[in-house]
C-alpha positions, -999 to 999 in steps of 0.1 A, spaced: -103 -173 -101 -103 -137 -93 -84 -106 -106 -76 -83 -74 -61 -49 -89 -48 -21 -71 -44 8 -96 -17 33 -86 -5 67 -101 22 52 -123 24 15 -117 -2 -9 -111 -6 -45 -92 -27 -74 -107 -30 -103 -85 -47 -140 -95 -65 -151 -66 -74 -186 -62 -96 -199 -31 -82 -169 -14 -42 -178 -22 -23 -157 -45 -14 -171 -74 4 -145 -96 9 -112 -90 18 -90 -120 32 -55 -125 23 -26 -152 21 7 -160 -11 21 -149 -22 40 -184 -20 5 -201 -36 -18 -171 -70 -25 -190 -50 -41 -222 -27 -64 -194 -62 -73 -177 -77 -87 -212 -41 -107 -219 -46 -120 -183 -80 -131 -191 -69 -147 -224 -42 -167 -203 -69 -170 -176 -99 -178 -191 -117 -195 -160 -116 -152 -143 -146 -142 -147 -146 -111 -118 -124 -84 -111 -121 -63 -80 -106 -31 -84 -91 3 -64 -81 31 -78 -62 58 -59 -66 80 -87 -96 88 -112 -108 60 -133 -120 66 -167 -156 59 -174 -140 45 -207 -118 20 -189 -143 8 -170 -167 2 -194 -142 -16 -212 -138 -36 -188 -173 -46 -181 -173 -59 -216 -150 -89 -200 -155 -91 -162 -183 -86 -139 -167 -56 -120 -167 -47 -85 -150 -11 -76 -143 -6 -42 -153 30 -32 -153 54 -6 -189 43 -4 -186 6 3 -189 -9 29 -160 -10 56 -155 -38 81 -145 -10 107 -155 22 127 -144 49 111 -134 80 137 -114 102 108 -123 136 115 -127 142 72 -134 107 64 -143 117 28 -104 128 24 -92 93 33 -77 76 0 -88 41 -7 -58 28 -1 -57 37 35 -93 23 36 -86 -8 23 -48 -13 46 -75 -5 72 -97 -32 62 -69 -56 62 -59 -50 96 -94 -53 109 -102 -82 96 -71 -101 96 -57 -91 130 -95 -84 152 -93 -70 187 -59 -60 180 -42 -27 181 -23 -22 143 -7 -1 131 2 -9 89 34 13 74 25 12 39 64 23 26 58 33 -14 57 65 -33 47 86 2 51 62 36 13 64 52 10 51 83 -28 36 96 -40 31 130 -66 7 138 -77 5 174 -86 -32 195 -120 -17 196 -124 -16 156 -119 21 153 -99 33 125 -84 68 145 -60 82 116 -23 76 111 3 99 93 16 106 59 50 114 46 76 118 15 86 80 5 124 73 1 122 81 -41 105 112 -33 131 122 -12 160 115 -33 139 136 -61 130 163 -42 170 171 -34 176 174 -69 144 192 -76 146 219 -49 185 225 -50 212 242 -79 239 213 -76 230 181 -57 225 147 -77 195 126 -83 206 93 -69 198 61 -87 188 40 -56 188 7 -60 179 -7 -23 219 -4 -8 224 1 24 239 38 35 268 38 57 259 63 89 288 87 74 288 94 43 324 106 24 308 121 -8 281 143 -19 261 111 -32 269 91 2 257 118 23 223 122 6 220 81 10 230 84 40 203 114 50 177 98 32 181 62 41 193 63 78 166 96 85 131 71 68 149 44 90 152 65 119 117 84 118 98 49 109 115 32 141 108 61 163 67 64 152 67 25 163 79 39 195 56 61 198 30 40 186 38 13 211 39 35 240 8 41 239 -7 6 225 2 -24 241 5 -55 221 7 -33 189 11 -53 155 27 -37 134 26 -44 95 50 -30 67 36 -33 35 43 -18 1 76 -15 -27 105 -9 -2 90 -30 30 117 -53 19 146 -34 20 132 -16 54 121 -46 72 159 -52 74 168 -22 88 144 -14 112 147 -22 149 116 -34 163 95 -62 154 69 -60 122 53 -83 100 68 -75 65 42 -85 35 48 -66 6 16 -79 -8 -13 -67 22 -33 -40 4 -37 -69 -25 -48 -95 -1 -69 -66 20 -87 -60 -16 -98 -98 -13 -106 -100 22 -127 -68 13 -147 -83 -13 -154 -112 6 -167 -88 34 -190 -72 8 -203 -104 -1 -213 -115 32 -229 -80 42 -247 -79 10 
């Protein structure tokens, strides 16, 4: 059994891979995920590795800790990718739009994907039928947006969303910012597909992260909706680094 751990800002995802199936998949905040990881291995006593991306700064601390308990593989900017990457600064590109990139190489080869990763900001990855990561897009996730109306205005409200749908016209002050927010992340993640597609035949597209639920209902053309890609990506990753190694 493995421990496949995808450590955000806030919140952080702890899956328990077994022969390459998920068998858990656990949810904490990210300033306490080293003391969930030991009660996981207490409950788990057969993991013995953990394999671990960080979109922020690990503590040398943390890590250390945790090499008291697991045999530890960090995936870097440094490891090794399964893909061509043509990113004009590739040393800007987070590890989480590495390893989404990894996942649609290896899972989806010769292929034209594109992965929507729809969490704290939407990010949008391009990987080419020839292997070449190109780039993608980044913008303001659906919480972001509903904060950043009450953080840049005198009177509007923060809105507690809690995954509704928004009617087209809203008939209040708390409809209409639903209504903006939802219907426009709606609207401008259908027309990049477009976009997208125009230009790529046979595109897969993939929509991945904490609202690909909720938006995989609402959006027009065709995706694969898998809430839990950059986790299995992680794995595939690992497995890729110990076949090159």
């Amino acid at each position: 059994m493995i421990l496949i751990i995808d450590i955000g800002n806030t919140q952080t995802k702890i899956a328990v891979f077994k022969e390459e199936n998920i068998q858990q998949v656990h949810f904490c905040p990210t300033h306490i995920f080293h003391e969930r990881l030991i009660e996981l291995k207490n409950e788990n006593p057969n993991v013995q590795t953990v394999v671990l991306a960080s979109v922020g700064f690990l503590q040398e601390n943390q890590l250390e800790m945790l090499k008291q308990h697991f045999s530890v593989v960090q995936i870097t900017s440094y490891s090794p990718m399964p893909f061509h990457n043509a990113y004009s600064t590739p040393q800007t590109l987070g590890i989480d739009r590495r390893v989404l990139a990894v996942g649609a190489s290896l899972q989806f080869p010769n292929q034209n994907v594109l992965v929507i990763d729809a969490g704290t900001c939407i990010t949008y990855d391009f990987v080419d039928e020839n292997n070449n990561y190109q780039g993608g897009g980044i913008s303001p996730g659906i919480g972001m947006r509903f904060k950043s109306l009450k953080h840049f205005t005198a009177k509007l409200p923060e809105i507690n969303w809690e995954q509704q749908t928004a009617n087209l016209i809203g008939t209040s002050t708390q409809e209409s910012i639903e209504s903006g927010v939802l219907n426009g992340v709606i609207a401008e993640i259908d027309g990049i597909i477009e976009k997208y597609q125009q230009k790529n035949p046979n595109l897969k597209v993939i929509l991945t992260g904490g609202d690909a639920e909720y938006l995989s209902k609402q959006i027009k053309n065709v995706i694969f909706a898998h809430s839990f890609f950059l986790l299995e990506s992680l794995y595939s990753l690992y497995k890729y680094i110990q076949s090159y190694d």
